[in-house]
C-alpha positions as CSV (number, residue, x, y, z in Angstrom):
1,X,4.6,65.1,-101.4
2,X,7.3,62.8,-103.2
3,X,9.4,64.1,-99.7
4,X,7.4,62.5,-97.3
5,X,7.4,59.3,-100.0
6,X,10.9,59.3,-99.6
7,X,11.2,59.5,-96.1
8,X,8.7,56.4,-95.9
9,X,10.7,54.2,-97.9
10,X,14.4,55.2,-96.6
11,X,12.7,54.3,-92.8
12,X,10.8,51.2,-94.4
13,X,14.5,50.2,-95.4
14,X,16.7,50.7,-92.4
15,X,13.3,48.5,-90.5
16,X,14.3,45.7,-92.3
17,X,17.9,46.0,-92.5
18,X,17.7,45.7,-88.6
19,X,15.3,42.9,-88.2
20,X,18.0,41.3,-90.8
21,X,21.1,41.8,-88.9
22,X,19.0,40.3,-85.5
23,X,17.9,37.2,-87.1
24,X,21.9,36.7,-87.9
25,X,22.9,37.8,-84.1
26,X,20.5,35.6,-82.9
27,X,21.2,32.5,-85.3
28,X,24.9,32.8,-84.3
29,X,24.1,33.3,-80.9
30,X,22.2,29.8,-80.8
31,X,24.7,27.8,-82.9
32,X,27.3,28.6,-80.4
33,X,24.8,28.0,-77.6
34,X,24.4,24.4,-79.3
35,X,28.1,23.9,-80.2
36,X,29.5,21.0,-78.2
37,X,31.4,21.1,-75.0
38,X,35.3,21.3,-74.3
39,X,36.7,18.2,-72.6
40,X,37.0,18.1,-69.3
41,X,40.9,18.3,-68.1
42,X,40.4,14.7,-65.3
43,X,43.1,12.7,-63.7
44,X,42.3,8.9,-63.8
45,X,43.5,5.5,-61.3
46,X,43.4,2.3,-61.9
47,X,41.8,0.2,-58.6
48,X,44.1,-2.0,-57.3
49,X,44.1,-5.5,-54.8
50,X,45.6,-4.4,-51.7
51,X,45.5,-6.8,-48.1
52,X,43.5,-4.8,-45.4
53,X,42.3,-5.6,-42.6
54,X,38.9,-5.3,-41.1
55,X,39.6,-3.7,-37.4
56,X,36.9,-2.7,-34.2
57,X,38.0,0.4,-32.3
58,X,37.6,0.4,-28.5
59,X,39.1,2.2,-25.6
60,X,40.2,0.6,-22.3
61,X,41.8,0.5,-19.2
62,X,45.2,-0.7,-18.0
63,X,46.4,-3.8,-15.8
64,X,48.7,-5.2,-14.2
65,X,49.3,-9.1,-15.1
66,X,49.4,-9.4,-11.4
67,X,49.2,-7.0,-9.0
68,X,49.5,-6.9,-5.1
69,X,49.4,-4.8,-1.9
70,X,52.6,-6.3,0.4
71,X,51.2,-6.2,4.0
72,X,53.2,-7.3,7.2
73,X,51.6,-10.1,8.8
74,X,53.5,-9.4,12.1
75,X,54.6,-6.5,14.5
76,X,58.4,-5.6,14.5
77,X,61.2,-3.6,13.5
78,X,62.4,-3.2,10.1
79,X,66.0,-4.3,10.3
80,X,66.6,-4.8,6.3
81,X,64.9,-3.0,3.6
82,X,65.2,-3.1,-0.1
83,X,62.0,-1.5,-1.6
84,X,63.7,0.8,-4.1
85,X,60.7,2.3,-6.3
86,X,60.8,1.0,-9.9
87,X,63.3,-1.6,-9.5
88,X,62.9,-4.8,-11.1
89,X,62.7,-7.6,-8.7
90,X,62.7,-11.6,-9.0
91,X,60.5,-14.2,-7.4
92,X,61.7,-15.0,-4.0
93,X,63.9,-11.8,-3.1
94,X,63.8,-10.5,0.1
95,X,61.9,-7.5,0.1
96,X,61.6,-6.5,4.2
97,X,62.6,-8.0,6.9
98,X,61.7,-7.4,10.7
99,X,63.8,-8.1,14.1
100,X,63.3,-11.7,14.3
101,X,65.3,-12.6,16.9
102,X,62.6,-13.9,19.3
103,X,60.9,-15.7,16.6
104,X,64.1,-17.6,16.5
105,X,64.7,-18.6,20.1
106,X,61.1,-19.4,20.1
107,X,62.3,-22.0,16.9
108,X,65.0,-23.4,18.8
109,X,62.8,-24.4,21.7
110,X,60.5,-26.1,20.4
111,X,63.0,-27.9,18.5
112,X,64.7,-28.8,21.4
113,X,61.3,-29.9,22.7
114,X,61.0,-31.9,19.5
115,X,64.2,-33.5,19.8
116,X,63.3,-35.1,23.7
117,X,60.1,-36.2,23.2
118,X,61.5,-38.4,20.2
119,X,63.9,-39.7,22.2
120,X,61.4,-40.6,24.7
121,X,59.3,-42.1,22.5
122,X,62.5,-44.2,20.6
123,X,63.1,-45.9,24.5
124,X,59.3,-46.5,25.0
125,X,59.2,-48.7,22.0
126,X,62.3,-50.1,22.9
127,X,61.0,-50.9,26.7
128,X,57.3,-52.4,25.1
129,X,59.1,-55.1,22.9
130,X,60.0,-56.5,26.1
131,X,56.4,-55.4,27.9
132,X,57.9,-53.4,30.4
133,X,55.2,-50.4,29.8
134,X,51.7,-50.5,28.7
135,X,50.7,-49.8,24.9
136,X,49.0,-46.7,26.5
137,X,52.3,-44.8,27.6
138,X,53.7,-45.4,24.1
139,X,51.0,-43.8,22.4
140,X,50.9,-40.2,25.0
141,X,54.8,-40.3,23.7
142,X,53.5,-40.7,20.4
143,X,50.9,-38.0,20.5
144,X,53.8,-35.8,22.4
145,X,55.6,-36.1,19.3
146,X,52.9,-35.0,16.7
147,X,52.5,-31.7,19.2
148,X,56.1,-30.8,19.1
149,X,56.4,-31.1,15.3
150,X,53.1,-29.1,14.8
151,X,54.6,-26.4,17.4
152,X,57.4,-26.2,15.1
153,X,55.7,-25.9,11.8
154,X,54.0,-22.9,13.5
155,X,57.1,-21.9,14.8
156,X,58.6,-21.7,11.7
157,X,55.9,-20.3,10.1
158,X,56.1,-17.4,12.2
159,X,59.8,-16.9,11.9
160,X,58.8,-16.3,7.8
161,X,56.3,-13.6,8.5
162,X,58.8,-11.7,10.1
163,X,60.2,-11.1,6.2
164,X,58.0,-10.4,3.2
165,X,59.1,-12.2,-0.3
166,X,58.2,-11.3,-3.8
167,X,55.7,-13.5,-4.4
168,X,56.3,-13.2,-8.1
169,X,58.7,-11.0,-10.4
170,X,57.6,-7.5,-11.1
171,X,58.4,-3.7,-10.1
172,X,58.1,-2.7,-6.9
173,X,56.0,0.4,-5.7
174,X,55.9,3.3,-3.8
175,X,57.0,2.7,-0.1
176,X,57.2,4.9,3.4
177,X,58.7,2.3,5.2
178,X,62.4,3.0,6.8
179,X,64.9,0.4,8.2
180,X,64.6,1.1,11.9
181,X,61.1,1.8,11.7
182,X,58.2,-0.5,14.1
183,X,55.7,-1.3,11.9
184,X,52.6,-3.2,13.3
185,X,51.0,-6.4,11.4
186,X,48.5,-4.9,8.4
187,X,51.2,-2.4,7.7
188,X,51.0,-1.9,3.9
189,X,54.7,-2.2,2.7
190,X,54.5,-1.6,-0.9
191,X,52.5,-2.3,-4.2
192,X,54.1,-5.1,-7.1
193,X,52.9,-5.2,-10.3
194,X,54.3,-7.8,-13.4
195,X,54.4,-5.4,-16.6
196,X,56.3,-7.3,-18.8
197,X,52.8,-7.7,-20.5
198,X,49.6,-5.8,-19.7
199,X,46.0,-6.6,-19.5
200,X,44.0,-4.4,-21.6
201,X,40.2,-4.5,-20.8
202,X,37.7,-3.1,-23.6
203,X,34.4,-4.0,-24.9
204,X,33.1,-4.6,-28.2
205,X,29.8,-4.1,-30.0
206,X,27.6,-7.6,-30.1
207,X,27.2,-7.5,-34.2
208,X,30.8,-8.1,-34.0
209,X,30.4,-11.7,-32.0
210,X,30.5,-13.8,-34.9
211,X,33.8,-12.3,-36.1
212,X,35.7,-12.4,-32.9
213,X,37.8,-14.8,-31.8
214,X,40.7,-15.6,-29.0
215,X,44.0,-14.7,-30.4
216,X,43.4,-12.0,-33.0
217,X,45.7,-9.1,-33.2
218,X,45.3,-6.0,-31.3
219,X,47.1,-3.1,-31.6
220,X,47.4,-0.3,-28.6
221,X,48.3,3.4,-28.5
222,X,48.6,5.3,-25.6
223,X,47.5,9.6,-25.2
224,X,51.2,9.6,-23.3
225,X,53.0,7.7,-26.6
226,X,51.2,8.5,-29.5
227,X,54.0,7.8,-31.9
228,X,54.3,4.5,-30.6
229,X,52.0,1.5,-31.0
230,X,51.8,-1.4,-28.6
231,X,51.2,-4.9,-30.1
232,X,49.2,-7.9,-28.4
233,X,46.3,-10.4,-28.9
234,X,43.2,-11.3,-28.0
235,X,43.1,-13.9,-24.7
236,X,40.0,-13.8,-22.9
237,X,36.3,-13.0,-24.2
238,X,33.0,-12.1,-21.9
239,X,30.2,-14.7,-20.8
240,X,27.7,-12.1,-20.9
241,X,26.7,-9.3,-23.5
242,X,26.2,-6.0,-21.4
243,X,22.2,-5.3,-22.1
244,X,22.6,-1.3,-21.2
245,X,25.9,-1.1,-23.7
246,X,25.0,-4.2,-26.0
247,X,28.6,-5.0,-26.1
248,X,31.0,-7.8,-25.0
249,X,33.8,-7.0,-22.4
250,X,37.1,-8.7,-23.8
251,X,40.4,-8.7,-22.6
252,X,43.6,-8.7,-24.6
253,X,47.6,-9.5,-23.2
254,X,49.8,-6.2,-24.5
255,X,53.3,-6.4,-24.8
256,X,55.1,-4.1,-22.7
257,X,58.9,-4.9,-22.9
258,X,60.4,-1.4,-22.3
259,X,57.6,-0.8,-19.0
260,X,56.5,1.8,-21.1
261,X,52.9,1.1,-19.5
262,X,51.8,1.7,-16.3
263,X,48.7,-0.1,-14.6
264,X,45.6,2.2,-14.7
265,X,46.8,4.2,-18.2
266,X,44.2,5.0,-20.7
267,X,44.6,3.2,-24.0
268,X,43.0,3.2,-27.2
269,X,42.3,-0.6,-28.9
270,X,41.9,-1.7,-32.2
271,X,41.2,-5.7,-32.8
272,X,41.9,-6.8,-35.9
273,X,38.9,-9.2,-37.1
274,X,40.5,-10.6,-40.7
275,X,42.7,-10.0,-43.3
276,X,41.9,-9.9,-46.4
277,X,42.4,-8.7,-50.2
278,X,40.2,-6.2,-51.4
279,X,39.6,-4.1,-54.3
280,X,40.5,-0.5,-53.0
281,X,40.0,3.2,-54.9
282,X,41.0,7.1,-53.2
283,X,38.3,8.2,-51.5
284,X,37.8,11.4,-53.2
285,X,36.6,9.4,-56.7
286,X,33.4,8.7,-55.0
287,X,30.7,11.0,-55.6
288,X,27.2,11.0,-53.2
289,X,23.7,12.0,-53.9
290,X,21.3,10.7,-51.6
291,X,21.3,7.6,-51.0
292,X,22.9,6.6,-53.9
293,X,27.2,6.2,-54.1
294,X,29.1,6.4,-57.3
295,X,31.9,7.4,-59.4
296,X,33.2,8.3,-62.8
297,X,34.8,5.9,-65.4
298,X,37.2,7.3,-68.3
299,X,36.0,5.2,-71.7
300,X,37.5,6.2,-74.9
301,X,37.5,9.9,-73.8
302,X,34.1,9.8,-72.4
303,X,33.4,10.1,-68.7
304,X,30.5,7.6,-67.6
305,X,28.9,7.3,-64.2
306,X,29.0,3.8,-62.4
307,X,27.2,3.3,-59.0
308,X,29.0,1.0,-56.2
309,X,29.2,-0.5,-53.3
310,X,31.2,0.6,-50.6
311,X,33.5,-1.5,-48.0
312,X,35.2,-0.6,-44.9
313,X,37.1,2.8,-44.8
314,X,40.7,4.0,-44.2
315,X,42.2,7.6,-44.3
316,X,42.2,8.5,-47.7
317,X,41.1,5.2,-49.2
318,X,37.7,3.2,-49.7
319,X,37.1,-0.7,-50.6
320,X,35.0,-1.1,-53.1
321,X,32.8,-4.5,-52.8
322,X,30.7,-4.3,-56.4
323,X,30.6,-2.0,-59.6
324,X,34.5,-1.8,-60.6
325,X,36.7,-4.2,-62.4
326,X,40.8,-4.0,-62.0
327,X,40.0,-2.6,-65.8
328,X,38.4,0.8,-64.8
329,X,40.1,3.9,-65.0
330,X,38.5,5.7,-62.3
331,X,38.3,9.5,-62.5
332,X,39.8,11.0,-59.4
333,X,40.0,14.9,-60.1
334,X,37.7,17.2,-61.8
335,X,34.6,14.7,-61.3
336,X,32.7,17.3,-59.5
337,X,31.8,19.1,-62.7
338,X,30.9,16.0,-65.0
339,X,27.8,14.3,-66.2
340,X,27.8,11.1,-67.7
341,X,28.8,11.3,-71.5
342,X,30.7,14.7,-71.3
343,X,34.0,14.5,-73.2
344,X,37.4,14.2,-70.8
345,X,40.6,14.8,-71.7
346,X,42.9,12.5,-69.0
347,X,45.8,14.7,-67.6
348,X,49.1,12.6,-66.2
349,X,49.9,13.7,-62.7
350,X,51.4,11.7,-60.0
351,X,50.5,13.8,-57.5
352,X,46.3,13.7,-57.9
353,X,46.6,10.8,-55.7
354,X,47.6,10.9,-52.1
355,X,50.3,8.7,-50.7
356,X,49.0,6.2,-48.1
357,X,48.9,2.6,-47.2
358,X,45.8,0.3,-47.4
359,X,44.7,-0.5,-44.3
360,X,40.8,-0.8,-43.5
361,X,38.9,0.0,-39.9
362,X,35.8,-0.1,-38.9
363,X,34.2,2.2,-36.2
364,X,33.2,0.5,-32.9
């Protein structure tokens, strides 16, 4: 009996040892669970006043200053040619001329005719001081006169469409003329186009109109030079707001001084609306949840969450119109896993921030 006694007791004992040593497990357990947290390892940046500018991006079409088709106005033969394909050519060069050898004798003519009926006209005025003819026969002579000088001026005129001029300085176009060839009038000659500066056509949304104004920067890259950017400004805005697109057509003046730029070319626009200083932070600070935007701040090792304000964009940067100071130590890095009051421990790293210039742009 005192067996079974003893067997009682010894189990009653190692019960209670074990409910002992779980309280302890589970004590320790929940001390550590409650224990505060390690600071966060966080790289901080302090906001800084850059210039940027506040851009609209557009694409547009290419054009030549001036442009023009050369046509003959007469039928001949091409007797001098100088239509080389690129060249550069000045107002007033001789571009074609035709066999205008007729058109000449034709001149002389009626010069000759010209030069008689003056004379005749000189002795009939000579002869009426002393009333030997009648008013009347001075007057055909006079009207003789007029004639032969309007034959001439169309004589002459003539004689100058045999040859085509550059009507202005440009580069000279594609041509399948030859000297010796007989080309009739309407013949298209060749095409000259000014590119020392080209007209860039865009449009621009309407919210924009009250920002917009002639002689604002704008700034061109081409699909065929995309290291290169083309400079220029704005010269000419729209009468009318396009009610299908809701945008203004505009057209700026782009420098060309290498004829890099060809009429017709595709080019991508960005107008420059102001300039301006701006309080400006790396993008990847800002944290979103909804509808709301915000960031971290680094105070006395303690990470707190500020909402803010966004401005225009840029790659890799963001203006920031309210809820930062110069002052604030912005949290750039490791921001993802905070809460506001965790404990951070700020790391010095120049390279948490990317390298890039401040310029702003807004999206057309």
């Amino acid at each position: 009996m005192w067996k079974q006694w003893l067997i009682a007791l010894v189990l009653v004992a190692v019960a209670m040892g074990g409910a002992f040593v779980y309280q302890n497990l589970d004590e320790g357990t929940a001390a550590q669970s409650g224990g505060e947290r390690p600071a966060s390892a966080v790289n901080t940046l302090l906001p800084k006043m850059e210039m940027v500018r506040d851009v609209v991006n557009a694409v547009g079409s290419l054009k030549a200053l001036n442009a023009v088709e050369l046509t003959t106005e007469v039928s001949g033969r091409v007797v001098e040619l100088n239509l080389e394909t690129g060249r550069r050519v000045e107002q007033g060069d001789v571009l074609l001329r035709l066999d205008d050898r007729q058109a000449r004798a034709d001149l002389q003519v009626i010069e000759a005719q010209l030069a008689d009926a003056r004379r005749q006209l000189e002795r009939a005025q000579r002869l009426r001081s002393n009333n030997s003819i009648s008013q009347s026969q001075v007057d055909e002579l006079r009207t003789a006169v007029d004639v032969a000088e309007a034959q001439r001026q169309s004589a002459r005129v003539r004689l100058e469409n045999h040859r085509i001029e550059a009507p202005f300085t440009g580069v000279v176009g594609l041509s399948d003329i030859s000297v010796g060839a007989y080309i009739t009038a309407g013949t298209s000659v060749t095409t000259l186009d000014t590119t020392d500066r080209m007209e860039l056509g865009f449009s621009i949304p309407e919210r924009f109109l009250g920002q917009v104004s002639l002689g604002q920067q704008v700034r061109g890259v081409s699909p065929a030079y995309p290291d290169q950017a083309f400079s220029g400004q704005l010269v000419e805005l729209g009468s009318r707001v396009s009610e299908l697109s809701r945008s203004l057509p505009v057209r700026a003046l782009i420098d060309n001084p290498d004829g890099l730029l060809r009429p017709g070319q595709f080019m991508s626009a960005t107008l420059t609306l102001r300039e301006r200083e701006a309080l400006v932070i790396p993008e990847q600070a800002v944290m979103i949840r909804g509808d709301e935007q915000y960031v971290f701040v680094a105070e006395d090792g303690v990470a707190r969450r500020v909402s803010v304000n966004l401005g225009s964009r840029m790659p890799g940067f963001v203006e920031v119109s309210t809820g930062l100071s110069l002052e604030d130590p912005v949290i750039v890095t490791g921001q993802d896993r905070l809460s506001s009051g965790d404990r951070v421990r700020v790391l010095e790293s120049d390279k948490a921030i990317p390298e890039n210039r401040f310029i702003s742009a807004r999206e057309s």
